[in-house]
C-alpha positions as CSV (number, residue, x, y, z in Angstrom):
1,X,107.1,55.8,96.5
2,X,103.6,55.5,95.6
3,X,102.4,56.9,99.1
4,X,104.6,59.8,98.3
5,X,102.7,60.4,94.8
6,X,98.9,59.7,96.2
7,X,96.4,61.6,96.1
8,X,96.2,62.1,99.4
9,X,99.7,62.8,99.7
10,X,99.4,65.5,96.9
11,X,96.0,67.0,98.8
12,X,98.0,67.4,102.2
13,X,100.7,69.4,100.2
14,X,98.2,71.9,99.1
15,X,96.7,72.1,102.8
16,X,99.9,72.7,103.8
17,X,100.5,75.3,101.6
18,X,97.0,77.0,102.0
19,X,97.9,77.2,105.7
20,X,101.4,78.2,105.2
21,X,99.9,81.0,102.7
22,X,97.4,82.4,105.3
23,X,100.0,82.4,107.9
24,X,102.4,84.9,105.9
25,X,99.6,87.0,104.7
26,X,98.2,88.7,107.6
27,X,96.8,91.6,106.3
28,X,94.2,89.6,105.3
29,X,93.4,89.6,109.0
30,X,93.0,86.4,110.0
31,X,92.1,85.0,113.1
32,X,94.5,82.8,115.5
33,X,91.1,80.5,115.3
34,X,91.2,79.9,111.9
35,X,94.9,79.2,111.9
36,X,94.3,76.7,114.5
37,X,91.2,75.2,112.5
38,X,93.6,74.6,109.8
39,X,96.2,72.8,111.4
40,X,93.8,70.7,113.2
41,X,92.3,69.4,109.5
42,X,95.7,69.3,107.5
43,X,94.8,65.3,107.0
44,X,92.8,64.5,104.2
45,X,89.7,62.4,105.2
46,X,87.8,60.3,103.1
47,X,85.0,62.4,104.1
48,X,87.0,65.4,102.6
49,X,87.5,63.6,99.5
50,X,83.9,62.9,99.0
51,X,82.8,66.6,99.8
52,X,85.5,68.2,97.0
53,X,84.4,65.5,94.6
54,X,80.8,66.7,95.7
55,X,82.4,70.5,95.0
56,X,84.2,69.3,91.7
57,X,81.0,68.6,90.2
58,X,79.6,72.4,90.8
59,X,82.9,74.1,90.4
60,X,84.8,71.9,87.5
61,X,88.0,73.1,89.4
62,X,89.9,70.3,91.2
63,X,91.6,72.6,93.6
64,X,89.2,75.2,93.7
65,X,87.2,71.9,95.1
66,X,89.8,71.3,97.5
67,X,89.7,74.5,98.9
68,X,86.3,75.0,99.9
69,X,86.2,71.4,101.1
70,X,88.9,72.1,103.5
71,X,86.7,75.5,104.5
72,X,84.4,73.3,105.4
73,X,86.2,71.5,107.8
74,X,87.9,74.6,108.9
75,X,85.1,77.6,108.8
76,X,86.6,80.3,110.3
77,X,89.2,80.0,107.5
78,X,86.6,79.4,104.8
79,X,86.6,82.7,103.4
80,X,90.0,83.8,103.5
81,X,91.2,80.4,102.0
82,X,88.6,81.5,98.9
83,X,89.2,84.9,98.8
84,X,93.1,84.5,98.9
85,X,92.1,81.9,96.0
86,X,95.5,80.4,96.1
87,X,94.4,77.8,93.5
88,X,96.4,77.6,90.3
């Protein structure tokens, strides 16, 4: 039970639904190399941690944080994933 409710548990949901997002939105033309970029980085590192708590501290947005640490594992979807802004 507690896995279920862990942070990284709760991080991997919002990858999931960030890539899930992209995927139905199309117009906002992205590429096939993005999606894949995204699926290959749906698990949260502790590397990925330690860059959005890095990105918490400028943005003082938790998932806002999460987002463009996940662009920065997955660049080609960097700016669509901030752009969309599917934060809150």
């Amino acid at each position: 039970m507690a896995q279920l409710f862990s942070q990284r548990s709760r991080h991997l949901q919002w990858r999931r639904l960030w890539l899930l997002l992209v995927g139905l939105r199309k117009s906002l033309a992205i590429t096939t190399d993005a999606l894949e970029q995204m699926k290959q980085h749906l698990e949260v590192t502790d590397q990925d941690f330690e860059t959005a708590r890095a990105e918490e501290l400028i943005r003082r947005h938790d998932v806002m944080a999460h987002v463009h640490a996940f662009g920065a594992v997955a660049p080609a979807a960097a700016i669509t994933l901030i752009r969309q802004q599917a934060a809150s």
